[in-house]
N, C-alpha and C positions, 0 to 999 in steps of 0.2 A: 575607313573602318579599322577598330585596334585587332592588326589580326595575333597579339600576344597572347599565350599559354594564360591561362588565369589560374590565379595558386587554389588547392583545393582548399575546399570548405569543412574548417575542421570544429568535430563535435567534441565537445568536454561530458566526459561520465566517469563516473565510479567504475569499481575495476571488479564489484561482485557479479555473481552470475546471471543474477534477474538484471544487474543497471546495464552489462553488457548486451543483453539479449536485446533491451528493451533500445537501447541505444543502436543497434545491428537494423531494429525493425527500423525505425526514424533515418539511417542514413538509405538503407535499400528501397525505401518510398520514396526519396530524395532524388535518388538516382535513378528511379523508374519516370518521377515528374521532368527530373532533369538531365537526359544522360550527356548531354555535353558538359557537363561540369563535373569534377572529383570530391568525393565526401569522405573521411577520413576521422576514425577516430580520437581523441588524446585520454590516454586512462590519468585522471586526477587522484589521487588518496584523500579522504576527509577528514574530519576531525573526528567523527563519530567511527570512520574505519577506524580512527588508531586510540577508539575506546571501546575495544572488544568486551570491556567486562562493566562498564558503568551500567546504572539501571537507567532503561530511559521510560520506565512506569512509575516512577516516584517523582512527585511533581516536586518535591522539596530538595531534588537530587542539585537543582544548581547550576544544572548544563546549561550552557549558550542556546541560543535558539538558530536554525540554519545548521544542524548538526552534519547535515548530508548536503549541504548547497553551500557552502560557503566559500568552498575552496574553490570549487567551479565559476564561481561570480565572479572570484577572484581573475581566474584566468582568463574570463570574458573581461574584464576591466582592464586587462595588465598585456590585451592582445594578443594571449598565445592561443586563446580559439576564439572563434565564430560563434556559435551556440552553444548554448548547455541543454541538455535530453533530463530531466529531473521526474520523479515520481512526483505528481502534484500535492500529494498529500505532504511533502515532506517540504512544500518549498515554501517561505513564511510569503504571506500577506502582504507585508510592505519589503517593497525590491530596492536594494541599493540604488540611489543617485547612478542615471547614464546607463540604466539596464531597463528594458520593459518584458512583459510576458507577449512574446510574438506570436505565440498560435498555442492552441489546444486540438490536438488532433483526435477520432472517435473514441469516446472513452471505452475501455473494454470494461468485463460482468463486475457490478460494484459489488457484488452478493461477497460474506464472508466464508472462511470452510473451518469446521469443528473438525480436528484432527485424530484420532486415539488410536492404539493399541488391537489391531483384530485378534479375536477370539486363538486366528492360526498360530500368534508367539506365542501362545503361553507355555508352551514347550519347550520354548527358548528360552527361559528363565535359565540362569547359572545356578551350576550344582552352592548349595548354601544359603542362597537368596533367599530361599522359603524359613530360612532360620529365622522369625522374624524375633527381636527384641517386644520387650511389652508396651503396649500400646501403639506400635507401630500397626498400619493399615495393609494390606493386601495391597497389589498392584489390579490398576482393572483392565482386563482385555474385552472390549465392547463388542456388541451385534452391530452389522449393517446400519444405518439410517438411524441410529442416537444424534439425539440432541441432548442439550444442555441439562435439559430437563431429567435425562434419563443418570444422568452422573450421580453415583451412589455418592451418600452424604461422605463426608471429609477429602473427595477426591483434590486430586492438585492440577489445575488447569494455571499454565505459565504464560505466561506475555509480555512484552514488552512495551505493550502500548498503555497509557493512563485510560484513553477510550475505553478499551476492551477489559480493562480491569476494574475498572467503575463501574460498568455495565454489568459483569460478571457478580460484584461483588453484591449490585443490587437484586439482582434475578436470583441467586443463591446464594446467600449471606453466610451460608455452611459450608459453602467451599474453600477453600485454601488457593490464595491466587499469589504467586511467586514468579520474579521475573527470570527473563531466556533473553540471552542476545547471540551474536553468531548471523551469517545469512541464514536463507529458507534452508537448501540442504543442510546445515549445518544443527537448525533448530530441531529437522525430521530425525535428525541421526540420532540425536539427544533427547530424543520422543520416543524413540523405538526402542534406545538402548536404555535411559536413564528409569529405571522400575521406581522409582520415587516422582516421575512425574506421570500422570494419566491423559493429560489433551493439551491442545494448542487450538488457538484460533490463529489463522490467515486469511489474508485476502484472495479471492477467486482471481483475480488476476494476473497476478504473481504465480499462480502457477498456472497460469493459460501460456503467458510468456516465456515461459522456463519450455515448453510444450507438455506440457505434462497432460493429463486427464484423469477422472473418474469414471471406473468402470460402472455396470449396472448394477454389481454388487458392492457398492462402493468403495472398491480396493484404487488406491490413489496411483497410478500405472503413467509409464509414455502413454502418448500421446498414439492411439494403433493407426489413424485416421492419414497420419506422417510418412510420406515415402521413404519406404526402408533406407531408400541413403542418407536421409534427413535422420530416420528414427539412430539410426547407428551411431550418429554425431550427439545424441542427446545423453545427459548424463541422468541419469533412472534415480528416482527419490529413492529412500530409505526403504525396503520392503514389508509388506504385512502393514500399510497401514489403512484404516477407515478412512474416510472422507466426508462428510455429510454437508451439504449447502444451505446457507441459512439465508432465508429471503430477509430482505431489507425492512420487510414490515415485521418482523421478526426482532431484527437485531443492526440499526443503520450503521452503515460505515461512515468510515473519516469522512472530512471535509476531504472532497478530490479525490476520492478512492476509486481505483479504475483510470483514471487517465492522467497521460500526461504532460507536461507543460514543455516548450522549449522557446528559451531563455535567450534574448540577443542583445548587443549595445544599441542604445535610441539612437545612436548616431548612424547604425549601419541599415540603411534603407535597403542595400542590395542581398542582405542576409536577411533582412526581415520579409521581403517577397517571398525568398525563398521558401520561409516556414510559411507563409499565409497560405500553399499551394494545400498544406496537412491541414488547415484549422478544418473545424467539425462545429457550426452554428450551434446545432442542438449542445453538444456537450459544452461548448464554452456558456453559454447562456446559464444552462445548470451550475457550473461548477462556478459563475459569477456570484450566483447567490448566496452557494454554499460558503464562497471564501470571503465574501461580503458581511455574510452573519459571524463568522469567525472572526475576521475583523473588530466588529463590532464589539463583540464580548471580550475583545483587549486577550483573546487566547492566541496561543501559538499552536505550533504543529503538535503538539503532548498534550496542549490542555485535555481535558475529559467533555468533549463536545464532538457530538455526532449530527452527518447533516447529510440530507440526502435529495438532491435536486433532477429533475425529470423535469422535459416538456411534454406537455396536452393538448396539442393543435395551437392555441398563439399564448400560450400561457406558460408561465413557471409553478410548479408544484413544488414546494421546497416542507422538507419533515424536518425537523429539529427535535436533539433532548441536549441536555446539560446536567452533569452529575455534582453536585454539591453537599458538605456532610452527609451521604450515604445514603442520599436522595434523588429520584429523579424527576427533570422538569421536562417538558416535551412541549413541542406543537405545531402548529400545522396552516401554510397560508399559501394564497396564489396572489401572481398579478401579472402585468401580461410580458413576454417577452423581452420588451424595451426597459425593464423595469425591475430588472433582476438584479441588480444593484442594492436599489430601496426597499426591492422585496425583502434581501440577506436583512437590512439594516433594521425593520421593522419586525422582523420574528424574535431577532437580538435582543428588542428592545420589551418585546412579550415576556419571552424568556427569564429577563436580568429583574424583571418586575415582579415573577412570578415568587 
């Protein structure tokens, strides 16, 4: 028996606060499955880290595709780590030569959050700001439980997704959609501070991970539920904001939204056990379909295609829309399990026809 030290198992992530958190969860599940083995982070910098200002809501922008995984790949290819921990949403379809997706571990809440402004800053407006030039609009400070719907005409809801701004654009064609880059806190700060924007959309999960929570009057808070020595380590979103939860039949998220994927070389069988210990049937099955239909429609992680995969006892329920010239396409199919593949492939093909 080799009784040699075995080198730790190192994860490749981005160095923001949600890919650290989320990368923290995936080694310390690693370490609970495995504690005789060491799991250790490598923080990589991306390409899209070091395009703080590009829009990545403009599909005409030009950007590479693999904006947040590339360099990662990179490092799994070039042997300076073991795995890569990726937000699925963001990782493309087809995987470099000599890399495969080794597990999908539980997806967390694919639901999105409508962010704005509570009633409580208005207060906080800066002395002048009220001066407002002509035709210039009022800032809006919202009630509880607004949705989209409730957004006075010409507000500015920002994003950096094409998903979310297609969607947007079709639900309210009177709104002003303008994009926001920056991580989450970064985006919250600039929500609460910037009076020229009114909302944000995020993903529920991103700040589940962050530990954050919604209170019952939907002020976006820590997480209270966190033992105060956990709560203390937590860095507290921007204050004074709403939160509102938008169900999936409402408004679907990305392809992959909610879980995520970790990444290993085809050749390393003993790193890929390791991730299979995380997979999650149900979510992988889902998220097969969902990135199968993406696939198909020849989009990337930006395209303006939303998909939303769920099992039903031995079934794939897969939702789909598709935004094109300022339209949308939608639709809706099952088939069983084993089949979630062909399912993505055939709702694509509903879709592209429509």
């Amino acid at each position: 028996m080799d009784s040699r030290p075995r080198s730790p198992v190192r994860l490749a992530t981005r160095g923001s606060a949600l890919a650290l958190a989320q990368s923290r969860r995936i080694r310390d599940a690693l370490a609970a499955c495995f504690p005789e083995r060491e799991f250790e982070l490598v923080i990589i910098k991306t390409t899209g880290d070091r395009l703080p200002t590009a829009s990545l809501a403009n599909a005409e922008s030009g950007l590479p595709r693999g904006l947040f995984t590339k360099e990662l790949e990179t490092a799994l290819l070039e042997r300076e780590a073991d795995l890569a921990v990726h937000s699925l949403k963001d990782l493309p379809t087809e995987l470099p030569a000599g890399l495969v997706l080794a597990s999908i571990p539980p997806r967390e809440d694919v639901r999105e959050v409508l962010l704005y402004r509570s009633e409580s800053l208005r207060k906080a407006v800066p002395e002048g700001a009220a001066d407002w030039s002509p035709g210039r609009r009022e800032p809006w400070f919202g009630q509880p439980g607004r949705h989209l719907k409730h957004l006075p005409q010409r507000s500015v809801l920002a994003t950096s997704s094409t998903r979310r701004a297609a969607a947007v654009r079709c639900a309210r064609p009177d709104l002003e959609v303008v994009p926001i880059r920056g991580n989450v806190g970064t985006r919250l700060r600039k929500l609460r501070e910037g009076w020229d924007l009114d909302a944000t959309l995020l993903a529920a999960a991103g700040l589940v991970r962050l530990n954050w929570d919604i209170s019952p009057q939907g002020i976006l808070r820590v997480d209270p539920r966190l033992p105060a020595t956990v709560r203390a380590t937590v860095e507290p979103p921007a204050e004074g904001l709403q939160a509102t939860l938008i169900e999936p039949e409402q408004f679907l998220p990305a392809v992959g939204q909610g879980a995520l994927g970790l990444e290993t070389r085809s050749d390393d069988e003993e790193t890929r056990n390791l991730c299979l210990a995380l997979n999650h049937f149900n979510t992988q099955a889902a998220v097969t379909a969902e990135r199968s239909l993406l696939a198909a429609m020849g989009g990337g992680c930006q395209a303006p295609v939303a998909a939303w995969g769920r099992v039903l006892g031995h079934q794939v329920v897969l939702s789909a829309e598709w935004y094109r010239d300022g339209k949308r396409f939608a639709g809706e199919a099952r088939r069983s399990v084993r089949e979630a593949e062909r399912l993505g492939q055939e709702l694509a093909a509903q879709l592209l026809q429509a």
